[in-house]
N, C-alpha and C positions, 0 to 999 in steps of 0.2 A: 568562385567555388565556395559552396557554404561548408563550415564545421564539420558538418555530421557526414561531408565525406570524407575528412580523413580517420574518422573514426575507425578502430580494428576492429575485424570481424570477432575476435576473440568475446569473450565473456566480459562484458563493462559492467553491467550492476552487478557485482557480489561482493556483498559484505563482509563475507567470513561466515563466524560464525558466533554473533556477540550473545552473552551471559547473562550479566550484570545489568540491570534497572540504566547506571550509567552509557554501557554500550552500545542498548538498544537503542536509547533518545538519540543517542551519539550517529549511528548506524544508519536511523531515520531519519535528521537531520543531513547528512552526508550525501543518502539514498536523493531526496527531494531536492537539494543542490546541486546536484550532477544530475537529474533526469531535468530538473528546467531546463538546464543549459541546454541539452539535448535535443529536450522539446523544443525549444526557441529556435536554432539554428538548423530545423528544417525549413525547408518551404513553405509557407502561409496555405498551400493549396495540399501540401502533402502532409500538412497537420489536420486537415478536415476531412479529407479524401481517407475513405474505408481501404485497408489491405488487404484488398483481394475480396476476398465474402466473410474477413475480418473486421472487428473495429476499425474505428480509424484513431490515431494517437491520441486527438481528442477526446473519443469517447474511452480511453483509456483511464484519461488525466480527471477525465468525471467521475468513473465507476471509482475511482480511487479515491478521492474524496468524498464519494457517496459512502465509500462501503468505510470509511474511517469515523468519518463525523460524529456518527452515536456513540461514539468510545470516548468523546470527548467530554459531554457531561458525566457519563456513569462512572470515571474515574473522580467525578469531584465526590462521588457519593461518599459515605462513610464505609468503613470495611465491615460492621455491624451489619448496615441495611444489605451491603451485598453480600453476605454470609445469607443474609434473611431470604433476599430475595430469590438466590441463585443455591443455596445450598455450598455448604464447607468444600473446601478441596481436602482430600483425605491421603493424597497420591501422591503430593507433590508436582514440581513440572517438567515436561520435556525439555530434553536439550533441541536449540534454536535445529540440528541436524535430523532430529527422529520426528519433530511438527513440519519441517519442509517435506522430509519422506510420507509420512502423514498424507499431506494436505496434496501433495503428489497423485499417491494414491486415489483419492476422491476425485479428482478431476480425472484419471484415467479411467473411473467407472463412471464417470458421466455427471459430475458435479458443476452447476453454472451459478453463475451472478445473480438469478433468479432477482427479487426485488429490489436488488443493486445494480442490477445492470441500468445503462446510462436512458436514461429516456429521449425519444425519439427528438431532435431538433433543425429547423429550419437552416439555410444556408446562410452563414451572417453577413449585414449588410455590410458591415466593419471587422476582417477578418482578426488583423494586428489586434483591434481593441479587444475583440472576442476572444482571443489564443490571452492574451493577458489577462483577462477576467477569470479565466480557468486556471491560468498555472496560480493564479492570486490566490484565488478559493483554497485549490489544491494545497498551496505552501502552506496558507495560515492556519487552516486544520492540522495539518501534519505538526506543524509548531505548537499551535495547544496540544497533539496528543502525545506531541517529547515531554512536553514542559507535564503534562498530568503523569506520565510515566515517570518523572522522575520527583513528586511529591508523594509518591511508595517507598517506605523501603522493604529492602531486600525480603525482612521474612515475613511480611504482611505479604507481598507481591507471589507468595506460593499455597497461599493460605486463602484467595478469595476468588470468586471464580464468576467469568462473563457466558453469556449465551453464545455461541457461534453459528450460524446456520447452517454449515455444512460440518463443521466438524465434536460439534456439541458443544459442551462446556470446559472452556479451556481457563487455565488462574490467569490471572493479569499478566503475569513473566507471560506464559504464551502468547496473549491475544497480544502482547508488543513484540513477540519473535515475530507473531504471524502475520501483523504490520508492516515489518521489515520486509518479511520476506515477499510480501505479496506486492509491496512496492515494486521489488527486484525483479519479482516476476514479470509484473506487466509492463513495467520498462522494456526487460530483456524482449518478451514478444516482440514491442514496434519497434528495435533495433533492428530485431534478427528481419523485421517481415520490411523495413527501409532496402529500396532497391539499390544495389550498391552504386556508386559514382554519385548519389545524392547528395 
């Protein structure tokens, strides 16, 4: 019997609701630890196999690294050039509960992955090797964008602000709530959409 069925139907990814430059790293490190495990202790065939006329967890574990990756250099940026580039934050940031409600929002009127979503891939001939090469990609992004998230501090981190494609220009605190959370989320999908007894 693998893992991920004795998993509770309950809510597994959620993080709370972290603040702090520290909790976020914290929260996306924690997040990406508990979903490999996750990931791994499906079936090799139910890691590649679509949920229904869903992704499949795979392409889950892609778009998640696809849509992170860019956050990784423009955090080494200077907070000058991203002032320059992106225009000041004047507003200050939301708390990590009003960008989930947010970002909510957006996908309830019809918000997609659009240039993020995972690009089409053959069936691999090495499944094991292939499910590791993804959760690998996945984690070590995830790990540069703790480790860039936490060479901010806190009131630079309200002051400088990233491009989002769906939800505009959010200051860095955000674009690392929405990191968090967006992790959680597409986790929580391929939990919830895992048939139970698996």
């Amino acid at each position: 019997m693998s893992d991920a069925s004795v998993v509770s139907r309950e809510a597994m990814f959620e993080p709370g609701e972290p603040r702090t430059l520290d909790e976020l790293a914290h929260a996306l490190r924690a997040l990406t630890t508990q979903g490999r495990g996750f990931l791994e202790a499906l079936p090799v065939e139910a890691f590649f196999a679509p949920q229904g006329a869903k992704w499949s967890p795979a392409e889950h574990a892609r778009h998640l690294r696809r849509s992170s990756a860019p956050l990784v250099p423009a955090l080494r940026l200077p907070g000058f050039l991203l002032r320059a580039l992106f225009g000041p934050s004047r507003r200050g940031s939301r708390t990590y509960a009003r960008l989930r409600a947010d970002y909510r929002d957006v996908l309830a009127a019809g918000g997609q992955a659009g240039r993020f979503a995972p690009s089409p891939e053959a069936a691999p001939r090495e499944p094991e090797a292939r499910r590791r090469a993804i959760l690998d990609a996945w984690q070590r992004t995830n790990a540069a964008l703790a480790g860039g998230v936490l060479s901010w501090d806190e009131a630079r981190a309200d002051r400088v602000r990233l491009p989002h494609p769906l939800l505009g220009p959010l200051t860095l605190r955000e674009m690392a709530a929405f990191s968090v959370y967006h992790s959680a989320h597409h986790l929580e999908l391929v939990r919830q959409r895992v048939p139970f007894g698996l």
